[in-house]
Residue frames relative to the residue before (quaternion, step in Angstrom):
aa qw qx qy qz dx dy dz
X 1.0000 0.0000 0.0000 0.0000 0.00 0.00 0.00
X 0.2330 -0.8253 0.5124 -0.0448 3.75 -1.20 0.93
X 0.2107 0.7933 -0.5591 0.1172 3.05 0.39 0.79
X 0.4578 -0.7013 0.5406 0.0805 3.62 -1.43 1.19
X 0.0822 0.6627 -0.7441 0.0190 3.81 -1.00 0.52
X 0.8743 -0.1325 0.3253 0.3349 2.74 -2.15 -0.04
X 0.8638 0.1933 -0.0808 0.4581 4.00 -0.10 -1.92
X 0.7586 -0.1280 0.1019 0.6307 3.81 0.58 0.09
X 0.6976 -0.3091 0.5488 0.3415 3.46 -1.98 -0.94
X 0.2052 -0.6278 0.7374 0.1415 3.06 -1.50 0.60
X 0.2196 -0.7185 0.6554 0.0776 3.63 -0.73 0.93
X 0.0719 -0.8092 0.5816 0.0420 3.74 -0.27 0.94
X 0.0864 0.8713 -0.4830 -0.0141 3.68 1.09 1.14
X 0.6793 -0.4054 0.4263 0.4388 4.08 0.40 0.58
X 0.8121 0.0279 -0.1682 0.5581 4.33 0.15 -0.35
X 0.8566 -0.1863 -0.1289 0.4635 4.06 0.61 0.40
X 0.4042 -0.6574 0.5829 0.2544 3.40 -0.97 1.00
X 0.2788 -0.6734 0.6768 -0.1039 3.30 -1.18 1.81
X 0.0849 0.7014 -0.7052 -0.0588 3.59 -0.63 0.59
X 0.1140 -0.8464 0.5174 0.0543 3.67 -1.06 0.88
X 0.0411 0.6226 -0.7720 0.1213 4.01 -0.65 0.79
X 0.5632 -0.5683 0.5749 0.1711 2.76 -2.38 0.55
X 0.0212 -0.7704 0.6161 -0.1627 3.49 -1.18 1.42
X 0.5500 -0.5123 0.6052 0.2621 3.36 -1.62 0.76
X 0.2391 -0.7366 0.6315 0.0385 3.40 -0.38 1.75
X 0.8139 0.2097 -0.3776 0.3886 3.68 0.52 0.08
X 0.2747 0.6659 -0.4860 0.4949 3.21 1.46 1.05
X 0.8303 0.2116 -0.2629 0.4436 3.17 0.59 -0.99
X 0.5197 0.5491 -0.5000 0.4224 4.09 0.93 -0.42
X 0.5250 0.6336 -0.3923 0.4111 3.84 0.98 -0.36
X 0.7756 0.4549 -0.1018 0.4255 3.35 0.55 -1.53
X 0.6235 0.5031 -0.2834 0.5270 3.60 1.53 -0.83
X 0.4101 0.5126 -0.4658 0.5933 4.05 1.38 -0.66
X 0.8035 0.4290 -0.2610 0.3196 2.94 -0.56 -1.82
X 0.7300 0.2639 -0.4070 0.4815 3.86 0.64 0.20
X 0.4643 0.5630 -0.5228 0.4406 3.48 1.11 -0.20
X 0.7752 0.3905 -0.3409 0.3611 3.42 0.21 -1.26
X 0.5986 0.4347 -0.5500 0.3876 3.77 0.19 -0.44
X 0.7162 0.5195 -0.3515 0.3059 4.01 0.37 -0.88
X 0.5894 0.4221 -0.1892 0.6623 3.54 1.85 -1.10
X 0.4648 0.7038 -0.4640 -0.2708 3.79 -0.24 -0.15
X 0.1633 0.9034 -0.2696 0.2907 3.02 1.22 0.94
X 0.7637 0.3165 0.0134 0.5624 2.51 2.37 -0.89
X 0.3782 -0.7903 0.4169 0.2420 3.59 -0.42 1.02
X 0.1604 -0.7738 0.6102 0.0561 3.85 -0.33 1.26
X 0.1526 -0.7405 0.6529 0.0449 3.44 -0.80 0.94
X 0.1857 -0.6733 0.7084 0.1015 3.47 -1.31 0.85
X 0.1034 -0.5981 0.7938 -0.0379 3.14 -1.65 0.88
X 0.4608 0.6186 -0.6356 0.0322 3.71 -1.37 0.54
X 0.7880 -0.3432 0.4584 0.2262 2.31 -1.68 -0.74
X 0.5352 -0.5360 0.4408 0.4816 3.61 -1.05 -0.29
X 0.8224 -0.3735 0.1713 0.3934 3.53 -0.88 0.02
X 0.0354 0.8427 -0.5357 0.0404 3.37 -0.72 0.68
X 0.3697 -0.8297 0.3912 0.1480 2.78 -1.10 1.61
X 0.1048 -0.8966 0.3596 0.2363 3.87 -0.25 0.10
X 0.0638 0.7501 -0.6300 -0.1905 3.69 -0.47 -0.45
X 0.2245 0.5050 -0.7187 0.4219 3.07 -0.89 2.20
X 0.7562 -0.3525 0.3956 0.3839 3.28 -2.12 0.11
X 0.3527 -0.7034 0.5722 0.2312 3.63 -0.30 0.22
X 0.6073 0.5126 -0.0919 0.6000 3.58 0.54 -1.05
X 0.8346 0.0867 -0.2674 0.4737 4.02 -0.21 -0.17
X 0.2942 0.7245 -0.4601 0.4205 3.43 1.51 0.34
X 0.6516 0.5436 -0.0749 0.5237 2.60 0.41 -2.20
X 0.7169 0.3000 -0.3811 0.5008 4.14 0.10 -0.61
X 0.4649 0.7373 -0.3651 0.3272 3.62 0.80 0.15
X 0.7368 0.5392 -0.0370 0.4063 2.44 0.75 -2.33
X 0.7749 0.3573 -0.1555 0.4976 3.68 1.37 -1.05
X 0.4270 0.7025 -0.4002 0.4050 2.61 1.33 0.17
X 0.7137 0.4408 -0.0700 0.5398 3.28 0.79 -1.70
X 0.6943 0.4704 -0.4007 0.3688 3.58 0.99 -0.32
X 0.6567 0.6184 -0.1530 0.4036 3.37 1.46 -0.99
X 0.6174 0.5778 -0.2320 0.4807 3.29 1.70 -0.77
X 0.6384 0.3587 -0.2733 0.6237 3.74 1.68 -1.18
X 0.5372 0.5222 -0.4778 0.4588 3.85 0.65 0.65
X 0.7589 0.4566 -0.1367 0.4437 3.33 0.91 -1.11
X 0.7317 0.2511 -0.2688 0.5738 3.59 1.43 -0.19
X 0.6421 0.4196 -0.3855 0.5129 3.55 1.03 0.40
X 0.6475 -0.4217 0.4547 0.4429 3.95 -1.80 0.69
X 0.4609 -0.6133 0.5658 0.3020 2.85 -1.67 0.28
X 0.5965 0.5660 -0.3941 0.4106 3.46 -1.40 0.97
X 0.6280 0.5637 -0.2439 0.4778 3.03 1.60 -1.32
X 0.5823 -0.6046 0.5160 0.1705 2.90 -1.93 1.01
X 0.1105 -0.6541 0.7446 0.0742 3.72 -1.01 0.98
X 0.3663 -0.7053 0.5994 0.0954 3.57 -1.69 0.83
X 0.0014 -0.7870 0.6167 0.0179 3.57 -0.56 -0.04
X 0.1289 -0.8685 0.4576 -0.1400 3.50 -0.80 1.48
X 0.3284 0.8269 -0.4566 -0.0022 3.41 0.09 0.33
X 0.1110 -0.8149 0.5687 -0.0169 3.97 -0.63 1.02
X 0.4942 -0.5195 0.6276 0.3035 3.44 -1.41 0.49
X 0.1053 -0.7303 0.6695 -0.0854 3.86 -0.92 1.29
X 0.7980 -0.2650 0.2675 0.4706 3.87 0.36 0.92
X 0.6916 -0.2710 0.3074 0.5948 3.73 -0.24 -0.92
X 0.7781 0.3176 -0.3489 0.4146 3.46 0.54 0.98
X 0.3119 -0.7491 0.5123 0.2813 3.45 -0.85 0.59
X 0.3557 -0.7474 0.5579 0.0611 4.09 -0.90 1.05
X 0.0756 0.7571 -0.6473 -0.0444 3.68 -0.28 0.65
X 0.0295 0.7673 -0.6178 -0.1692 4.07 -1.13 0.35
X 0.0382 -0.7088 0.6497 0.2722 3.59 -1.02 -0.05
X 0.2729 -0.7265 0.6258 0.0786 3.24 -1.15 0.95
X 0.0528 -0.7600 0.6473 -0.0241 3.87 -0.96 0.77
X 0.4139 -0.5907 0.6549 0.2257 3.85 -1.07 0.69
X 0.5827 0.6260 -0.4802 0.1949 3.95 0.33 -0.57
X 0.8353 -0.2912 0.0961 0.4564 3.94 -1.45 -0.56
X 0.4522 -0.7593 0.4380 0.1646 3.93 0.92 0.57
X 0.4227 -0.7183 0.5024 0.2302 3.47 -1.00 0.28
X 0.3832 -0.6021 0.6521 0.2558 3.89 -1.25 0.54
X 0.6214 -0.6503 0.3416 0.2726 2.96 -1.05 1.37
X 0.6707 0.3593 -0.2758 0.5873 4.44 0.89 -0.18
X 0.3562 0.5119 -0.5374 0.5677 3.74 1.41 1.51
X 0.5407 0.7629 -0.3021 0.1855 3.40 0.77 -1.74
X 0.6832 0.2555 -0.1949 0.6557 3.59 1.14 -1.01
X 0.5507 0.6640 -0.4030 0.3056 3.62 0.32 -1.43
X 0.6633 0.6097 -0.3439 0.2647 3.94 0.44 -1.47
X 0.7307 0.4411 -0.2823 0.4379 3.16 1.21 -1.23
X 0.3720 0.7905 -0.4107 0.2608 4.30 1.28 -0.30
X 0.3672 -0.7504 0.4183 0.3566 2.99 -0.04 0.59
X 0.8347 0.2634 -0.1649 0.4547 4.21 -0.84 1.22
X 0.4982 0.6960 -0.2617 0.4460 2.74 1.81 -0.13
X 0.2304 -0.8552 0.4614 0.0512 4.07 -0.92 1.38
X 0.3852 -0.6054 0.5311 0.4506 3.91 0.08 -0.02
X 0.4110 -0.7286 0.5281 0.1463 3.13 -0.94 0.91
X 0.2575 0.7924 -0.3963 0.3855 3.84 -0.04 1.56
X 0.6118 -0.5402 0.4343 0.3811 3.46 -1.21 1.38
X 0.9330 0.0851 -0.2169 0.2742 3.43 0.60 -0.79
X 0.1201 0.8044 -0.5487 0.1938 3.64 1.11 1.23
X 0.6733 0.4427 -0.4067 0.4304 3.42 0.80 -0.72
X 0.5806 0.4545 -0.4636 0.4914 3.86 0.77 -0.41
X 0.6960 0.5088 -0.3351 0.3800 4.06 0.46 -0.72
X 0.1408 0.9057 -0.3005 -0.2640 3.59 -0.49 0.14
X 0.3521 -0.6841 0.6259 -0.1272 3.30 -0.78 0.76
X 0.2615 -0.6081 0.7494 0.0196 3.25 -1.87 1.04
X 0.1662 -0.8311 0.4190 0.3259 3.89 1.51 -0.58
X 0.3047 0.7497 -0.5043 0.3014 3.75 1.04 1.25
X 0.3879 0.8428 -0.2915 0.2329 3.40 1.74 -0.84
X 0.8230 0.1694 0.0011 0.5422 3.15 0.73 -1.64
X 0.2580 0.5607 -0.5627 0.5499 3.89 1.39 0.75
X 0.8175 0.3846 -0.2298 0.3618 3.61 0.20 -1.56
X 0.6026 0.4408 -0.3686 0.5539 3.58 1.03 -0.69
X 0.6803 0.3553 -0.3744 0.5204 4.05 0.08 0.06
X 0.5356 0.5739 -0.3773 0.4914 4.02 1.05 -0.23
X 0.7073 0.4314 -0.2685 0.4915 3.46 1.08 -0.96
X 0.5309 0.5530 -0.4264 0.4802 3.44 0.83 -1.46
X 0.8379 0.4532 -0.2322 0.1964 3.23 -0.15 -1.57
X 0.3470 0.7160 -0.1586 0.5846 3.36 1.97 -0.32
X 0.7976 0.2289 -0.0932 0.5503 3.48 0.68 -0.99
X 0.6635 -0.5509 0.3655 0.3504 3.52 1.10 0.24
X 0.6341 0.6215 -0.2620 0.3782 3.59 1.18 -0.80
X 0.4055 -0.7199 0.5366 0.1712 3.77 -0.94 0.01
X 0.1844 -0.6921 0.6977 -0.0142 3.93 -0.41 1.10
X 0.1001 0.7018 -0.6996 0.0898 3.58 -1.58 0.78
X 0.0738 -0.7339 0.6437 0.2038 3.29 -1.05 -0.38
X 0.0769 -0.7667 0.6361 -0.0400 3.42 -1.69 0.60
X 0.1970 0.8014 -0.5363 0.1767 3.27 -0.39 1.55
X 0.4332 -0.7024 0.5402 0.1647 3.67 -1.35 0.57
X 0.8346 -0.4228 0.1143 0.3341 3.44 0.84 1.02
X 0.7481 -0.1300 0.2028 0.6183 3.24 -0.01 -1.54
X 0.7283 0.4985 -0.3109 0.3527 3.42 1.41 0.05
X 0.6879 -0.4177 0.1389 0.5771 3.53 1.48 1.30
X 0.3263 -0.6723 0.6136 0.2551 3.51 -1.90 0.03
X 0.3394 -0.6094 0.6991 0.1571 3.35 -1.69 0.28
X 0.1570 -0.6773 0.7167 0.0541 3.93 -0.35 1.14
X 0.1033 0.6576 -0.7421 -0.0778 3.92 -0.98 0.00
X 0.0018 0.7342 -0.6759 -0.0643 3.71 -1.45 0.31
X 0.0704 -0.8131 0.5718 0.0836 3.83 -0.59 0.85
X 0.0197 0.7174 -0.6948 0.0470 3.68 -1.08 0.88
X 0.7057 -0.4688 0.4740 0.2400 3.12 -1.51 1.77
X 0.4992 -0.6348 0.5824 0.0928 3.39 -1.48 0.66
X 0.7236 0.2577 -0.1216 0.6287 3.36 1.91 -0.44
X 0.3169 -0.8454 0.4108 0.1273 3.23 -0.34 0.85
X 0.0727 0.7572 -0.6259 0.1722 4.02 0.25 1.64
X 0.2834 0.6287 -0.7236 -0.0292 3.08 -1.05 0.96
């Protein structure tokens, strides 16, 4: 179903209503830091992009991405510690990663994270909490927008989340 307004489309696709318009995508990864960091400041968010970039996607479940993935490399990593944030033009797609030093992932997690209910298995999961819908929902959206979510980590020596979404929006 398609139904037209004023700021974009509402895509009523049967498992999440996506409503898409065009936005400064580093307007908004700015503004999502920039609330992470006042709630975390404990922690040092680093920004890396690009020049501007236009997008056509939901604005709003972006954005629940983005904090998503920030809050999660806060919540498995020491406090103090530095979280990165990256985002680059890749051809006809824009690439965002957050990188975190914290408790990392064993390589037969790597797919598992994104399952829906699924926890990292870990001395300290029971101190972390979590319902483990986070990253079910952050791949539900990507996946919605055509893009691809992964993750890549070296154990005990932190993860890299990356998520890429087309620059044009075809669904």
């Amino acid at each position: 179903m398609l139904d037209y307004f004023i700021k974009g489309v509402i895509l009523d696709t049967g498992r999440l209503k996506i409503t898409v318009c065009k936005f400064n995508f580093i307007d908004l990864l700015s503004e999502v830091i920039q609330e992470v960091q006042f709630i975390h400041p404990d922690y040092q968010l680093v920004f890396r992009h690009a020049s501007e970039i236009l997008l056509y996607a939901d604005r709003d479940r972006i954005g629940q991405v983005i904090e998503n993935l920030l809050t999660n490399a806060i919540k498995y990593s020491a406090k103090k510690d530095r979280i990165i944030i990256t985002c680059k033009n890749i051809e006809d797609q824009v690439q965002i990663s957050v990188k975190d030093n914290g408790i990392g992932l064993r390589d037969g997690e790597l797919t598992k994270v994104f399952d829906k209910y699924y926890r990292i298995e870990n001395v300290l999961e029971n101190a972390i909490p979590g319902y483990g819908i986070g990253l079910y929902l952050c791949k539900q959206i990507i996946d919605e927008h055509n893009g691809r979510i992964w993750v890549e980590s070296g154990g005990n020596s932190g993860s890299t989340f990356y998520f890429t979404l087309p620059l044009v929006f075809n669904h």
